[in-house]
C-alpha positions as CSV (number, residue, x, y, z in Angstrom):
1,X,0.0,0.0,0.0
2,X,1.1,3.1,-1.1
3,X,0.9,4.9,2.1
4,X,3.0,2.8,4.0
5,X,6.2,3.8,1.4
6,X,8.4,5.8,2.4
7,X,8.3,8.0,5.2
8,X,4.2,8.9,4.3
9,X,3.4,7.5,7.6
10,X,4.9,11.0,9.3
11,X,3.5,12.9,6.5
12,X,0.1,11.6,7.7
13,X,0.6,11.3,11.6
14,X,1.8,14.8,11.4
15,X,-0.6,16.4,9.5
16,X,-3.4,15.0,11.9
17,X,-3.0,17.7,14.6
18,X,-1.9,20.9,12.6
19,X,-5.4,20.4,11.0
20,X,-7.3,19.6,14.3
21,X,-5.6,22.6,15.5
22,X,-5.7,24.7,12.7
23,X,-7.1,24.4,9.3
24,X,-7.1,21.9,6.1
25,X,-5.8,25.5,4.5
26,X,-2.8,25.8,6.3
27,X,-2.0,21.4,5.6
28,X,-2.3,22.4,2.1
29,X,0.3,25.3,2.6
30,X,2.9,23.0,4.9
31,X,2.3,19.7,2.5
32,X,3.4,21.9,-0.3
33,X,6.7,23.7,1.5
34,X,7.7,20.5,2.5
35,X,7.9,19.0,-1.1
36,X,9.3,22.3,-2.0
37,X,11.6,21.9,0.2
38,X,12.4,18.5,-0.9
39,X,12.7,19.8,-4.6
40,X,15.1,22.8,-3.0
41,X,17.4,19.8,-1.8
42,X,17.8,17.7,-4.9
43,X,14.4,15.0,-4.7
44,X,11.6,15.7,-6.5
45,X,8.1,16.4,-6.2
46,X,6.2,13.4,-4.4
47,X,2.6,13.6,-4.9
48,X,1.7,10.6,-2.7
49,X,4.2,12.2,0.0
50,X,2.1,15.5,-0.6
51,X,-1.5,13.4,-0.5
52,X,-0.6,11.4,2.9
53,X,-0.1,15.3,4.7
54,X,-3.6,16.2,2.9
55,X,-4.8,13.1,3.9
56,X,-3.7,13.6,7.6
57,X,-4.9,16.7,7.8
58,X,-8.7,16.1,6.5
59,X,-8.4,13.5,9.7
60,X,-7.7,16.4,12.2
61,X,-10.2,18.9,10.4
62,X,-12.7,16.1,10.8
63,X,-12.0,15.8,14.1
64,X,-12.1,19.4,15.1
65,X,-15.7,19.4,13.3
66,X,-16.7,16.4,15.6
67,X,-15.4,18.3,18.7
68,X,-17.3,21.5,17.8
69,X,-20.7,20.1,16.8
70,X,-19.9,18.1,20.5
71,X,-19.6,21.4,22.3
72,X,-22.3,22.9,20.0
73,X,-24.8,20.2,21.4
74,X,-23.6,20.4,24.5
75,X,-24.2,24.0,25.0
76,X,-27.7,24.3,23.4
């Protein structure tokens, strides 16, 4: 499975709590400077490195929707 190539595990596990903190706008912007950043030194673009961060990061939006439809309910 192509997620479990490579280091896309990280890409995924990391992503997972920049967009439960944040947003899925600001995973798009890190997935991207970190395959610029691998293009800067010498490697190449990695679409499937760059979909495990999206990937991980519509996990923590997901969950951040979950926690504030929670408190939402809780609340009202």
């Amino acid at each position: 499975m192509w997620l479990l190539e490579s280091n896309r595990q990280k890409h995924f596990l990391y992503a997972i709590p920049i967009g439960f903190i944040l947003t899925i706008l600001c995973v798009i912007g890190i997935a991207s400077g970190l395959e610029f950043k691998d293009i800067q030194y010498g490697g190449k673009w990695d679409w499937l490195d760059w979909l495990a961060t999206i990937l991980g990061g519509v996990v923590g939006q997901a969950l951040q929707t979950f926690l504030i439809f929670k408190i939402w309910k809780l609340l009202n």
